[in-house]
C-alpha positions in Angstrom: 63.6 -11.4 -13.4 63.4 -9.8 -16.7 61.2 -12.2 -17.9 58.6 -12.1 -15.0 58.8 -8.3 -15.3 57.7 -8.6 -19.4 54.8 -10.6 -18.2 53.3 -8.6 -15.4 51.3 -6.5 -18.0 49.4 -9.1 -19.9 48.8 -10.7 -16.5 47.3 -7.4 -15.6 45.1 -7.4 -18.7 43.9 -11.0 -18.2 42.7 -10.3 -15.2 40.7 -7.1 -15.9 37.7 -8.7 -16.6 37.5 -10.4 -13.5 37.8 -7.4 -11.9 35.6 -5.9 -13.5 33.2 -8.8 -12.6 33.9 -8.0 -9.1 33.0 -4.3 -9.2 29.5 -4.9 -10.3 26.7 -3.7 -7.7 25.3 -5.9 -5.1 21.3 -6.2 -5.2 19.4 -4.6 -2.3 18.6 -6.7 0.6 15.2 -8.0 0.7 13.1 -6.1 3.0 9.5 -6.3 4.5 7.0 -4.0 3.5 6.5 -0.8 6.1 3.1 -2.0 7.3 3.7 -5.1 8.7 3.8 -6.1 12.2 4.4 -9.2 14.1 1.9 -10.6 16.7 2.9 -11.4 20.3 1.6 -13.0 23.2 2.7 -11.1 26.1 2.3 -7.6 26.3 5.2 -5.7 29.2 4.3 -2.9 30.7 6.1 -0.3 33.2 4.2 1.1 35.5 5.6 4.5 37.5 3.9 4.9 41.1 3.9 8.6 41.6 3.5 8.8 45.3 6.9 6.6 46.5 8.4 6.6 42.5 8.7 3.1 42.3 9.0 1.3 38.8 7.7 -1.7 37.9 7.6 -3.8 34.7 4.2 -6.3 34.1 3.9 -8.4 32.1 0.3 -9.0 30.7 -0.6 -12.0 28.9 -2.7 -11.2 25.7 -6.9 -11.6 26.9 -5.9 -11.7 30.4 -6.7 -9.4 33.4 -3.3 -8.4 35.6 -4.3 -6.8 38.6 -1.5 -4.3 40.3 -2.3 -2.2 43.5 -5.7 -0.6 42.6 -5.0 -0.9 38.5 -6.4 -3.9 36.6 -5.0 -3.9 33.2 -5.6 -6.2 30.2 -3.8 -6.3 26.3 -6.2 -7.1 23.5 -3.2 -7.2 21.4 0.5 -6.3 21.0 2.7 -5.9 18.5 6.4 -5.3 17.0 8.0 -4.5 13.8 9.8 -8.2 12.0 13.8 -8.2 12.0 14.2 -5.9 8.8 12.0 -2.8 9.9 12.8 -0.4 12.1 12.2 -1.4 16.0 9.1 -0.5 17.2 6.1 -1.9 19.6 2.6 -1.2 19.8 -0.6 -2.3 21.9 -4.0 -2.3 22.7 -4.7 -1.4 26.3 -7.7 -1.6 28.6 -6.5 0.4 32.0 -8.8 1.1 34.9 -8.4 2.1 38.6 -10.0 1.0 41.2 -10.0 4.4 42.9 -13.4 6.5 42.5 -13.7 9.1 39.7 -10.3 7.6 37.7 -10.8 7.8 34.1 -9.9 4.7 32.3 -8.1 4.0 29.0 -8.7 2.1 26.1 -6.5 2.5 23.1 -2.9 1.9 21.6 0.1 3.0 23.0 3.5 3.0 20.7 6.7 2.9 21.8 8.2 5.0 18.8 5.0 7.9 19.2 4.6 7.8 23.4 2.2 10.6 23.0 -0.4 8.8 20.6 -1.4 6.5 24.0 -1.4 8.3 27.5 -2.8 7.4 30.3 -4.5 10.4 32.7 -4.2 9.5 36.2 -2.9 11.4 39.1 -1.2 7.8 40.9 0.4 5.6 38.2 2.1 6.6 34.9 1.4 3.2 32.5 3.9 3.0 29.5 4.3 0.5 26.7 7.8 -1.5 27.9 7.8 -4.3 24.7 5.7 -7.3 23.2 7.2 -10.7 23.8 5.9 -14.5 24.3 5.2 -17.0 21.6 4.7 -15.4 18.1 0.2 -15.2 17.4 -1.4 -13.6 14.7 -0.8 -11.7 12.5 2.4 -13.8 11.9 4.3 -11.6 8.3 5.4 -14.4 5.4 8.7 -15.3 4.9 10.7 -12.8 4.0 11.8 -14.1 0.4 7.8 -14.5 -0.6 7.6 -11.1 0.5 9.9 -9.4 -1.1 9.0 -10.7 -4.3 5.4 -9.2 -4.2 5.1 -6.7 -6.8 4.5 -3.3 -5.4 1.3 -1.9 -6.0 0.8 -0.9 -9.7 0.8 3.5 -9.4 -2.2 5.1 -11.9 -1.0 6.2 -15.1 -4.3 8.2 -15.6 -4.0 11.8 -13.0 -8.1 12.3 -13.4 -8.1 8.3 -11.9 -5.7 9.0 -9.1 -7.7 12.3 -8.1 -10.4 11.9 -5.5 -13.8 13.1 -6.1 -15.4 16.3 -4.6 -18.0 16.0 -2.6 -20.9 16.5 -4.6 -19.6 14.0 -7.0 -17.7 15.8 -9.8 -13.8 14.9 -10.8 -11.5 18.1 -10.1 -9.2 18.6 -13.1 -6.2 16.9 -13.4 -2.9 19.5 -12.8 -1.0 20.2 -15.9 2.9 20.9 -16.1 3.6 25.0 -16.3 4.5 25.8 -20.1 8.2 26.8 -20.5 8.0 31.0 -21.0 4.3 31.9 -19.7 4.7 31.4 -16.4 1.7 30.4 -15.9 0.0 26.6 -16.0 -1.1 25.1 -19.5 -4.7 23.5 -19.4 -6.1 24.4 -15.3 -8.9 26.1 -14.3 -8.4 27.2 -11.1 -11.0 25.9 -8.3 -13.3 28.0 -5.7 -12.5 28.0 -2.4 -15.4 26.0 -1.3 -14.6 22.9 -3.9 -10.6 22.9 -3.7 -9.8 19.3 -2.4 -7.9 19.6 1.0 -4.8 17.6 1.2 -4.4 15.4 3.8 -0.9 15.4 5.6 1.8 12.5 4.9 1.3 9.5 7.6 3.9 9.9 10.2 3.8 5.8 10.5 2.0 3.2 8.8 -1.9 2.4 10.3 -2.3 -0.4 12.9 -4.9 -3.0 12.2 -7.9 -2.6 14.1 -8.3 -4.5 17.6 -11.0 -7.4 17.6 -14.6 -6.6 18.4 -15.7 -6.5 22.1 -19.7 -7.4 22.5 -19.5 -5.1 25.6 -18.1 -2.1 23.9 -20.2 0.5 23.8 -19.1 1.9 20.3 -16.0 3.8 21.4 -13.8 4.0 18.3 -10.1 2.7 18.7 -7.7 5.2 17.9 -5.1 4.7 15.2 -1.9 5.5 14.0 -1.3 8.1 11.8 
């Protein structure tokens, strides 16, 4: 017993460095990039009838017409975020009613941001449900060759990373505040009229544009921001 009880602290010792070994930080799980989507071939639909409050889910096959009651709605494309983003479903809709004077829509509705799509109709309330069917363009890479793209390379020159104004001239780069002054070392402060506006930080990432339609008559799609 006395024996064992002598060993126990260079047992102790030869196994610190395995411990140590053990402690060491696991790497970060590969992950998809925030702007990529996988494509679908079924886009599902619920549509609310306002008059008896029924519910009902459609499905809509992707370039396909689905007629319900006086609706007729067709998917151009739908959408959903691969296994390693955040879940999330978006698609391009073509809504129109049958009834006189009905608007009709054409754009993307999201499930994360509802109120980017809505459709305007005093029967029927038409919400994004989820994208399912076979997997179609665009189809993401596997996830090992994309998490082993380098991230884009960031400007180490400010005046390069600075857009232009509009009349073609570079505004200054900003300069760190020297220690004491209070004030900024090296800026000239802008006029009103040619201080660059900043744009707001994307709430989500863009989708890709829907395919051309010949019959479209130049109405824009609307985007993701």
């Amino acid at each position: 017993m006395r024996r064992a009880a002598c060993r126990l602290p260079g047992l102790m010792l030869a196994l610190l460095p395995g411990l140590a070994h053990a402690a060491e930080w696991l790497p970060a799980p590969a992950m998809y990039p925030p702007d990529t989507w996988q494509g679908r071939s079924v886009a599902v639909v619920r549509v609310l009838d306002k008059l008896d409050a029924h519910v009902q889910q459609v499905e809509i096959p992707v370039g396909q017409d689905v007629p319900y009651k006086s609706l007729t709605l067709h998917a151009t494309s739908c959408l959903e975020r691969p296994a390693t983003l955040s879940a999330d479903s978006a698609a391009w809709l073509e809504i129109h009613d049958a009834h006189e004077g009905m608007a009709a829509f054409q754009g993307w509705m999201a499930i994360a941001e509802p109120a980017t799509g809505v459709f305007q109709n005093p029967l029927y309330d038409v919400q994004l449900a989820s994208c399912g069917g076979d997997a179609t363009a665009p189809v993401p890479p596997p996830l090992a060759v994309a998490a082993a793209q380098p991230p884009a390379p960031a400007a180490s020159d400010p005046a390069a990373a600075t857009p232009p104004m509009p009349d073609g001239t570079v505004p200054p780069a900003p300069s760190r505040a020297t220690p004491g002054t209070g004030g900024v070392e090296g800026t000239q402060a802008l006029p009103p009229a040619q201080a660059p506006a900043l744009a707001p930080p994307p709430a989500s990432p863009p989708l890709p544009a829907p395919p051309a339609d010949p019959a479209d008559d130049g109405a824009a799609p609307l985007m993701l921001h």
